[in-house]
N, CA, C and O atoms as CSV, one atom per row, in Angstrom:
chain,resi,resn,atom,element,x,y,z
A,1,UNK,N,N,-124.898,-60.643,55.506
A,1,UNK,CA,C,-124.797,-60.652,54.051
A,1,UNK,C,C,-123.328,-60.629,53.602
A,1,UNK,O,O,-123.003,-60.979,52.468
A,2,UNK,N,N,-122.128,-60.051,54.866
A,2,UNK,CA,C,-121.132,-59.789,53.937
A,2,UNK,C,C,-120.208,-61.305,53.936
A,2,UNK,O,O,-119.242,-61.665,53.263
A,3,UNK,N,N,-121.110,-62.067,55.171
A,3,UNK,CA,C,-120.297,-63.746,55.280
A,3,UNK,C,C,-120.619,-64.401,53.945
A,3,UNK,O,O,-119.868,-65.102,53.267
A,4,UNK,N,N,-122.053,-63.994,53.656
A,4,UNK,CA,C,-122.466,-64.758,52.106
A,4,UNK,C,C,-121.693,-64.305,51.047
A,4,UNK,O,O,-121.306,-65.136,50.226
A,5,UNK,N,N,-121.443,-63.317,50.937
A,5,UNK,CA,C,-120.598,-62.777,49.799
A,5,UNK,C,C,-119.471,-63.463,49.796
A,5,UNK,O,O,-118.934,-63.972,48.813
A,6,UNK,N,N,-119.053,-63.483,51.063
A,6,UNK,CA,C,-117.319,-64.372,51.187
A,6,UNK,C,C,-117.531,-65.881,51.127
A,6,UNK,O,O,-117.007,-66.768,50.454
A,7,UNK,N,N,-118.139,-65.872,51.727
A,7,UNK,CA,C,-118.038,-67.680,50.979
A,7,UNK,C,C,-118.414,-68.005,49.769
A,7,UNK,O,O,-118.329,-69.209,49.530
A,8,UNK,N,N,-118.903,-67.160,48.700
A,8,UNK,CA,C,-119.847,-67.468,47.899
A,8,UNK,C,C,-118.483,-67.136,46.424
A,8,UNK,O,O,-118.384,-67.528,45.261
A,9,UNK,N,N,-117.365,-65.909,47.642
A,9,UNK,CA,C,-116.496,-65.723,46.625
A,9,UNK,C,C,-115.242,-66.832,46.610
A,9,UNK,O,O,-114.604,-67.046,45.580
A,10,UNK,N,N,-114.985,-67.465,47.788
A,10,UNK,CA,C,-114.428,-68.488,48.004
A,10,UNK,C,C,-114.438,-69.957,47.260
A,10,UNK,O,O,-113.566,-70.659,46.748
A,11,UNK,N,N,-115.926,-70.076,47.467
A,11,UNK,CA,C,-116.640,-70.995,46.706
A,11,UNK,C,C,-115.782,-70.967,44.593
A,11,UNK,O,O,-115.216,-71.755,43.836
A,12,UNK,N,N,-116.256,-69.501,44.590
A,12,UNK,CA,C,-116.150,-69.599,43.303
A,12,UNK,C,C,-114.370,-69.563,42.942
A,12,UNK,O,O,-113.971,-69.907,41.830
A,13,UNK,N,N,-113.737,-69.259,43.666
A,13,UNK,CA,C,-112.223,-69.186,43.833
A,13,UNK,C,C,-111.979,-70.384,43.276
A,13,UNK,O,O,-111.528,-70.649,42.161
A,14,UNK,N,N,-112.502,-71.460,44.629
A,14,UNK,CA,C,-111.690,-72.990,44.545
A,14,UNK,C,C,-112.547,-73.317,43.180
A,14,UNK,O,O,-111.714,-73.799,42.413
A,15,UNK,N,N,-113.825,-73.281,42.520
A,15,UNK,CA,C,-114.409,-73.811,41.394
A,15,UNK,C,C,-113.119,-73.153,39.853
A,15,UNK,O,O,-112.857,-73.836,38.863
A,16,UNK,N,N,-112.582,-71.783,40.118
A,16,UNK,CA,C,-111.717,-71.658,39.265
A,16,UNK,C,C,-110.200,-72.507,39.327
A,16,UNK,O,O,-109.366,-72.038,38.552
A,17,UNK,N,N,-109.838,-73.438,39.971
A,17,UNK,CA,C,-108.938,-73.883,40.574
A,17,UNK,C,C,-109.218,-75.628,40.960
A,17,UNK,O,O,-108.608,-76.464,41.627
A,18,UNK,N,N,-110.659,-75.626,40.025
A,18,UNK,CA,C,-110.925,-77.342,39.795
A,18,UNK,C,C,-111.132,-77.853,41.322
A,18,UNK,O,O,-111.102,-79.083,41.277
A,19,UNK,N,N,-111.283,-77.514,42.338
A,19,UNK,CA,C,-111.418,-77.728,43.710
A,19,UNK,C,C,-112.949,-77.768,43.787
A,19,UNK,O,O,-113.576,-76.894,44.385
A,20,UNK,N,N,-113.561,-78.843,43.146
A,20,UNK,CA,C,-115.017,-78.805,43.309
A,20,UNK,C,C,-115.666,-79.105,44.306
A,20,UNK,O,O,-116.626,-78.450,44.711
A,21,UNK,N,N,-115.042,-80.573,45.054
A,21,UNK,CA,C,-115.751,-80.529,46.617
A,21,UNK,C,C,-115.348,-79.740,47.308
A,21,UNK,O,O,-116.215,-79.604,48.171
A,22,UNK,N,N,-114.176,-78.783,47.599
A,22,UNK,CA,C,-114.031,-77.926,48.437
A,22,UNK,C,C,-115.154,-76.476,48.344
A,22,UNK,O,O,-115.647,-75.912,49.321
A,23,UNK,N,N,-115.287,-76.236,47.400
A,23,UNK,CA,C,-116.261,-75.411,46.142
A,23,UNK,C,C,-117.845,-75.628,46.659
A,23,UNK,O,O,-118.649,-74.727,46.898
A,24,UNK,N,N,-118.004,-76.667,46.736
A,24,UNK,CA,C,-119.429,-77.557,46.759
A,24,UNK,C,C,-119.525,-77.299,48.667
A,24,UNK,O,O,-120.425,-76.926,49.420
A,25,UNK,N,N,-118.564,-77.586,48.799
A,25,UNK,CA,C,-118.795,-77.225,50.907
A,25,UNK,C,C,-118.709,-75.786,51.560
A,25,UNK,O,O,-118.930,-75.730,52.770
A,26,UNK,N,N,-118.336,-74.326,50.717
A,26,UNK,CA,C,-118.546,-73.072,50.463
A,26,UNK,C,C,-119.567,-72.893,50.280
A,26,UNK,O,O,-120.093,-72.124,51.084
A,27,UNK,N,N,-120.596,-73.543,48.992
A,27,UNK,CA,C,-121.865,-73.297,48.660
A,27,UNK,C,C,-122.673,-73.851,49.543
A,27,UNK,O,O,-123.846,-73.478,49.539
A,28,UNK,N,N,-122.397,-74.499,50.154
A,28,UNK,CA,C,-123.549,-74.878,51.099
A,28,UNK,C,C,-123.883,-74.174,52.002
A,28,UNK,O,O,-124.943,-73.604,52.257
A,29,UNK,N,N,-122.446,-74.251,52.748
A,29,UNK,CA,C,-122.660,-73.240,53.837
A,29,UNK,C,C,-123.125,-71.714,53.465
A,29,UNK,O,O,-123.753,-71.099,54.326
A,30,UNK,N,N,-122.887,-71.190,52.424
A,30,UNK,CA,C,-124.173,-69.808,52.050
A,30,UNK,C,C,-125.637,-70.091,51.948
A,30,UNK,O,O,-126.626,-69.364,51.846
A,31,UNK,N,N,-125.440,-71.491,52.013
A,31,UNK,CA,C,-127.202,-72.290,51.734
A,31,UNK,C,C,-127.666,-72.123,53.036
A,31,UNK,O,O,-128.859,-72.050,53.333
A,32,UNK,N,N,-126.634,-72.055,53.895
A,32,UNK,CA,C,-127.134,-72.018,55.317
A,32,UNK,C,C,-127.521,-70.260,56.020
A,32,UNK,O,O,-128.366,-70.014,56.881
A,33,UNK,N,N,-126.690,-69.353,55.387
A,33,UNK,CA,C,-127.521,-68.054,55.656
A,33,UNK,C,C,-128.630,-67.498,54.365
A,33,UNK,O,O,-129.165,-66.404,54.545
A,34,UNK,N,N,-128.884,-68.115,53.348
A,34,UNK,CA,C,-129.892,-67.867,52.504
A,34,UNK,C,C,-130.043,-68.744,51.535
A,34,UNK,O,O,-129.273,-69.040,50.621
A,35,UNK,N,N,-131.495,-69.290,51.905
A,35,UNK,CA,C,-131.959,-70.449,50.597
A,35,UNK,C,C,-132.384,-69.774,49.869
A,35,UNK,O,O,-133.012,-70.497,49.095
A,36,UNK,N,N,-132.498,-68.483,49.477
A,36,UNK,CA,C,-133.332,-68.426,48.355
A,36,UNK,C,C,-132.375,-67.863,47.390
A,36,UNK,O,O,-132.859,-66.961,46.708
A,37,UNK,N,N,-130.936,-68.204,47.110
A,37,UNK,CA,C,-130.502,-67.136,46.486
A,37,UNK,C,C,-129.854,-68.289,45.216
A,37,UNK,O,O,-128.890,-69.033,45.393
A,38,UNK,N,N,-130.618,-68.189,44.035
A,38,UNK,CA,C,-130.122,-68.894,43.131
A,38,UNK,C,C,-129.207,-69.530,42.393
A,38,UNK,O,O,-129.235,-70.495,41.629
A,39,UNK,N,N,-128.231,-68.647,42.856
A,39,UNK,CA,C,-126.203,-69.039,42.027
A,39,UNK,C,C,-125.958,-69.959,42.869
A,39,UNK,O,O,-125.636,-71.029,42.352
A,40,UNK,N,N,-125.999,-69.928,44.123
A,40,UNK,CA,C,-125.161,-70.603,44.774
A,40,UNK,C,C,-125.762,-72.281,44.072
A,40,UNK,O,O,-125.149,-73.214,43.553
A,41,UNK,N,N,-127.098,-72.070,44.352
A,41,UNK,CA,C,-127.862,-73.362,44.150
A,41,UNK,C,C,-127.269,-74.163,42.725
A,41,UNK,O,O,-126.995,-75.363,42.754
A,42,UNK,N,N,-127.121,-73.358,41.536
A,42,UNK,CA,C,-126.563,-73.600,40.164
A,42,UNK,C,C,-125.166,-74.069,40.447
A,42,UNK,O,O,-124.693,-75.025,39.832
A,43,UNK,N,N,-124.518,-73.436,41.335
A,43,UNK,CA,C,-123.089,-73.201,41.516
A,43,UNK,C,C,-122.844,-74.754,42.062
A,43,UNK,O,O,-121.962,-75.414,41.512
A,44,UNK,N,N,-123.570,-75.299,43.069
A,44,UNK,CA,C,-122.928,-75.952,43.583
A,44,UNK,C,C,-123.487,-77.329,42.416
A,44,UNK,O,O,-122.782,-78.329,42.279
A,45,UNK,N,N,-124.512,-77.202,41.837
A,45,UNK,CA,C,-125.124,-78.132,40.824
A,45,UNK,C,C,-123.671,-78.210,39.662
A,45,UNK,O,O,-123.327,-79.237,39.076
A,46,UNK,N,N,-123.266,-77.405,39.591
A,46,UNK,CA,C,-122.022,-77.364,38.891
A,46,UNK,C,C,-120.417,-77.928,39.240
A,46,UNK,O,O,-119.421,-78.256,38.595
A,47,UNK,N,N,-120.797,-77.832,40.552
A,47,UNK,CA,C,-119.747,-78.838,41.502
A,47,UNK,C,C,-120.177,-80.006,41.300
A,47,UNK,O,O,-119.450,-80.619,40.518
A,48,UNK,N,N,-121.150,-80.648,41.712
A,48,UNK,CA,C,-121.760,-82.273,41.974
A,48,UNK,C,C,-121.617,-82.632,39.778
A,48,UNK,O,O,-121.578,-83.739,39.241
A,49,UNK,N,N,-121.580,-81.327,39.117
A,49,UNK,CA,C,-122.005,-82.510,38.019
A,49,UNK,C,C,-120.040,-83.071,37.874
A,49,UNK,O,O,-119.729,-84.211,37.528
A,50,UNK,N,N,-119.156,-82.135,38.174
A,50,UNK,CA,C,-117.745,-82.365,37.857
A,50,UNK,C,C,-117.429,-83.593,38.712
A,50,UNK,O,O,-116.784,-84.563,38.315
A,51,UNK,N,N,-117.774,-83.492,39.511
A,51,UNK,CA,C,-117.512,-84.780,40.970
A,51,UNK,C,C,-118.728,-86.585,40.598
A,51,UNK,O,O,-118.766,-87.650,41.213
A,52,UNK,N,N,-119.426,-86.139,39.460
A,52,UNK,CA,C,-120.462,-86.938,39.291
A,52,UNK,C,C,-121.062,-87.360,40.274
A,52,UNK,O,O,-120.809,-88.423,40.840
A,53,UNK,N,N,-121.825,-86.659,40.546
A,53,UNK,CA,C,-122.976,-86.401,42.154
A,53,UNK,C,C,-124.413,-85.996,40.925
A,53,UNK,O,O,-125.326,-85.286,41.348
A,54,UNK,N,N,-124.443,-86.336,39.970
A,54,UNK,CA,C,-125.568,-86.649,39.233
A,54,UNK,C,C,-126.850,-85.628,39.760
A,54,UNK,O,O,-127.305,-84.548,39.384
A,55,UNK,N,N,-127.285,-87.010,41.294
A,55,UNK,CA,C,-128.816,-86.582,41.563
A,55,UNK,C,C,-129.014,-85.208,42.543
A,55,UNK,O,O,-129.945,-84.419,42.704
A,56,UNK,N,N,-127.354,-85.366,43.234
A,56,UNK,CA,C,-127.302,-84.156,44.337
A,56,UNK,C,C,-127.205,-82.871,43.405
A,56,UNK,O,O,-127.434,-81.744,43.842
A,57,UNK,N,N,-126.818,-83.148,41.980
A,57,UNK,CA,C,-126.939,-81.669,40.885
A,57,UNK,C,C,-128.341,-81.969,40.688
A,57,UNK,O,O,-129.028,-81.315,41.472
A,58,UNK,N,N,-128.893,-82.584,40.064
A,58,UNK,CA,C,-130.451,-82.559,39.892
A,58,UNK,C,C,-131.470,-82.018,40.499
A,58,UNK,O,O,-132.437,-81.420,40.028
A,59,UNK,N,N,-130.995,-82.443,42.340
A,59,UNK,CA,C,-131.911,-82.064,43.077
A,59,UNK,C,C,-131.867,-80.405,43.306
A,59,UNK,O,O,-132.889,-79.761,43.546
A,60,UNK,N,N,-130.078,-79.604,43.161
A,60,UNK,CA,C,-130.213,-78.314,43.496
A,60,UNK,C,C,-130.518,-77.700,42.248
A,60,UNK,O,O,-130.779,-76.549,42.600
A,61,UNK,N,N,-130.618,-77.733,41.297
A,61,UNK,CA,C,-131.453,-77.456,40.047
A,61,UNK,C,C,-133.265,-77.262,40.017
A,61,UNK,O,O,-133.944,-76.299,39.661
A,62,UNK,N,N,-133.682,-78.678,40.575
A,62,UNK,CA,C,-135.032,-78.544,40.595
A,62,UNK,C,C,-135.628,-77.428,41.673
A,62,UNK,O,O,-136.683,-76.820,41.495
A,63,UNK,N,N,-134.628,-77.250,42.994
A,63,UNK,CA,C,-134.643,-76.440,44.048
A,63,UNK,C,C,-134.409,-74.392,43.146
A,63,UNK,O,O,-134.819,-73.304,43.552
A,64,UNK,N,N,-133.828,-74.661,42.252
A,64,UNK,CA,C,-133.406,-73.222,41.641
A,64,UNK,C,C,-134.579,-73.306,40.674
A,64,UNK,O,O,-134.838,-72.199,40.202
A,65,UNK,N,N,-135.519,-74.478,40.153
A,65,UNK,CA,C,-136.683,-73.737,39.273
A,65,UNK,C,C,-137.860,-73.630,39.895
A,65,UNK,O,O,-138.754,-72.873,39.515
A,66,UNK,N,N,-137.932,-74.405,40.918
A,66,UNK,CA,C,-139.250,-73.886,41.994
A,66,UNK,C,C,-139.301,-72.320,42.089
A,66,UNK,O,O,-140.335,-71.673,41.923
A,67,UNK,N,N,-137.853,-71.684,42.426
A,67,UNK,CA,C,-138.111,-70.271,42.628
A,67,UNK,C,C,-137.971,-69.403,41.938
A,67,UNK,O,O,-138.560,-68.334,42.095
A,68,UNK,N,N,-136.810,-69.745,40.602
A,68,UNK,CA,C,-137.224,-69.194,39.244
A,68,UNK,C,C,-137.256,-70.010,38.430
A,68,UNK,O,O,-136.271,-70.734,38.285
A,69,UNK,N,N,-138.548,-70.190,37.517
A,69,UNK,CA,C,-138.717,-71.552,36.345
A,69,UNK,C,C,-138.173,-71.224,35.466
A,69,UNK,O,O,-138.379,-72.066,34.592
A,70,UNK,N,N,-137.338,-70.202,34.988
A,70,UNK,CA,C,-137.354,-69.760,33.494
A,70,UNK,C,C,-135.761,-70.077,33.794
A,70,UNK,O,O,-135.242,-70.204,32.685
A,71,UNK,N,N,-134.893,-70.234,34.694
A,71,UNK,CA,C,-133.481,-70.275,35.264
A,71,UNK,C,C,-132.590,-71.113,34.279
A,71,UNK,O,O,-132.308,-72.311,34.294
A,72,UNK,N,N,-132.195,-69.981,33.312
A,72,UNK,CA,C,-131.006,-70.949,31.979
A,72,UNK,C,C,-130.587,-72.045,32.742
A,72,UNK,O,O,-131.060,-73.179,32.807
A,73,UNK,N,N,-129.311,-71.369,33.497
A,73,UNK,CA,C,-128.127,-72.477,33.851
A,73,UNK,C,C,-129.163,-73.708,34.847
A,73,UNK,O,O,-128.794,-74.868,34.657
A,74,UNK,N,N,-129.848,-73.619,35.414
A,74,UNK,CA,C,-130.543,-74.412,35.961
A,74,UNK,C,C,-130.900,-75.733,35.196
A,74,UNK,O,O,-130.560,-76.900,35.392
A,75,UNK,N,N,-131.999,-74.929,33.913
A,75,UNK,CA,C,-132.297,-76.008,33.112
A,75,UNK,C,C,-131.108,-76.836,32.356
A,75,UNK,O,O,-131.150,-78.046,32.134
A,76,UNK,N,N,-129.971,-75.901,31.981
A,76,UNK,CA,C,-128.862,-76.617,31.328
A,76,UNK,C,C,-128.066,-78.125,31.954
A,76,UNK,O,O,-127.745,-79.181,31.410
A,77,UNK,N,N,-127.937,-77.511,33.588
A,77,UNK,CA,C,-127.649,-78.392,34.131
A,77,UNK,C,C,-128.025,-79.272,34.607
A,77,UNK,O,O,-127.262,-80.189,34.912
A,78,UNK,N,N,-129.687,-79.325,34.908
A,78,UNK,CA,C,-130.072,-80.352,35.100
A,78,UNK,C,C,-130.397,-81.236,34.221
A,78,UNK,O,O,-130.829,-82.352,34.510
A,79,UNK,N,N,-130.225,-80.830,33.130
A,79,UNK,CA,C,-130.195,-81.575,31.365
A,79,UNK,C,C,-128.887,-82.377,31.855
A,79,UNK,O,O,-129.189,-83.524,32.184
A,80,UNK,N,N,-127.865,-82.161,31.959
A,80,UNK,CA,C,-126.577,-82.957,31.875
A,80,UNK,C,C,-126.724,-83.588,33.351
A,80,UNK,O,O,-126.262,-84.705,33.584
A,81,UNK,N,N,-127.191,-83.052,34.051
A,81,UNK,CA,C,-127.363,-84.310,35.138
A,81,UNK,C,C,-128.135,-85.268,35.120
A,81,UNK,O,O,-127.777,-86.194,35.848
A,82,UNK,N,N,-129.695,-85.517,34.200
A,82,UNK,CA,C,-130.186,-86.231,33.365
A,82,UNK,C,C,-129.631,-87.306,33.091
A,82,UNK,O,O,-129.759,-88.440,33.552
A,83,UNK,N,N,-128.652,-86.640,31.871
A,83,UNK,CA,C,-127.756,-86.934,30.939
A,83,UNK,C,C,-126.976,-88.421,31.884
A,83,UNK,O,O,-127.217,-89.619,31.731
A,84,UNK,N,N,-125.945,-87.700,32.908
A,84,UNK,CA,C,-125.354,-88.603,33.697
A,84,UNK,C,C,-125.753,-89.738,34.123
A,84,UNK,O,O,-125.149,-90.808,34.193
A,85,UNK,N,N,-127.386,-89.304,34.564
A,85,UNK,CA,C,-127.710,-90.271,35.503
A,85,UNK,C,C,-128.187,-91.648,34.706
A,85,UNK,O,O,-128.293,-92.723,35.296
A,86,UNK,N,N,-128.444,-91.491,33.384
A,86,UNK,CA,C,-128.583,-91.702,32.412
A,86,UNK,C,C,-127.591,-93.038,31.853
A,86,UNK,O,O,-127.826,-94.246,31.807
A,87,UNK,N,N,-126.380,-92.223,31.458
A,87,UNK,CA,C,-125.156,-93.369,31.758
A,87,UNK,C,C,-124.816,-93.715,32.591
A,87,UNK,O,O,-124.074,-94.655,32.305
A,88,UNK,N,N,-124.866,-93.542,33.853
A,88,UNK,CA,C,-124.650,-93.927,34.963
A,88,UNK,C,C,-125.833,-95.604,35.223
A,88,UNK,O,O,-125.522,-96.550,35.947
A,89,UNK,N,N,-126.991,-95.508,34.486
A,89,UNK,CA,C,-127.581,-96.464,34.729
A,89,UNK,C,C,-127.352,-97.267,33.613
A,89,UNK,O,O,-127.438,-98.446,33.955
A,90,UNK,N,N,-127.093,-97.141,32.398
A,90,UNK,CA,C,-126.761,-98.225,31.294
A,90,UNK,C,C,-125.292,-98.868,31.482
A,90,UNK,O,O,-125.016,-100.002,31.088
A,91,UNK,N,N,-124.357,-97.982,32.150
A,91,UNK,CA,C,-123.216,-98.793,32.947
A,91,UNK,C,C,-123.459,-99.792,34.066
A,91,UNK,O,O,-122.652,-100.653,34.413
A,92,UNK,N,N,-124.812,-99.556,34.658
A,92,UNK,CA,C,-124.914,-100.282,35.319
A,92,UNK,C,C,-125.679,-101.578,35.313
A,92,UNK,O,O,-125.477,-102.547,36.045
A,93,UNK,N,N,-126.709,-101.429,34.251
A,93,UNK,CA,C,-127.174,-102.571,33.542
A,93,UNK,C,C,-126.415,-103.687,33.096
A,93,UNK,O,O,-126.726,-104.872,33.218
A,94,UNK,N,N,-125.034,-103.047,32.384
A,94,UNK,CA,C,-123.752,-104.055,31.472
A,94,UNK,C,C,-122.984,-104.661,32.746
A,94,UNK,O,O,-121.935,-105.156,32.334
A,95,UNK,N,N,-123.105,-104.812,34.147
A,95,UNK,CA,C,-122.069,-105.131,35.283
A,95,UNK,C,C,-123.029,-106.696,35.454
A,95,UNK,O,O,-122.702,-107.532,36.297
């Protein structure tokens, strides 16, 4: 538990410091001693939306309301990853 804590504080270090894929590869690896623990899951959904990783935020969002549905930042963010994927496809219609 005390490796999760440290990467999880690491994680959030480089996210204060705009270092989102570095940020996003912290959170994972806490994904790897516990899936069930919700921040990280938001956290790194919060990395992929800055990096525009759209569906890889979407997917750890839908993964954070399976285990809590009511999960603010969850729903928020997977609204703006929506959102992205969203323009991401009417940009791609106009090519």
């Amino acid at each position: 538990m005390e490796k999760f804590k440290r990467l999880k504080d690491e994680g959030n270090d480089f996210v204060k410091v705009g270092e989102y894929e570095e940020a996003a590869n912290k959170y994972s690896e806490c994904m790897k001693l516990n899936t069930e623990e919700c921040t990280v899951y938001t956290n790194r959904a919060l990395c992929y939306l800055k990096l525009c990783k759209y569906e890889e935020a979407k997917q750890d969002c839908d993964h954070v309301l399976q285990i809590e549905d009511s999960n603010i930042k969850a729903f928020y963010r997977r609204a703006l990853a929506y959102k992205g994927l969203q323009v991401r496809k009417k940009n791609m219609a106009g090519i």
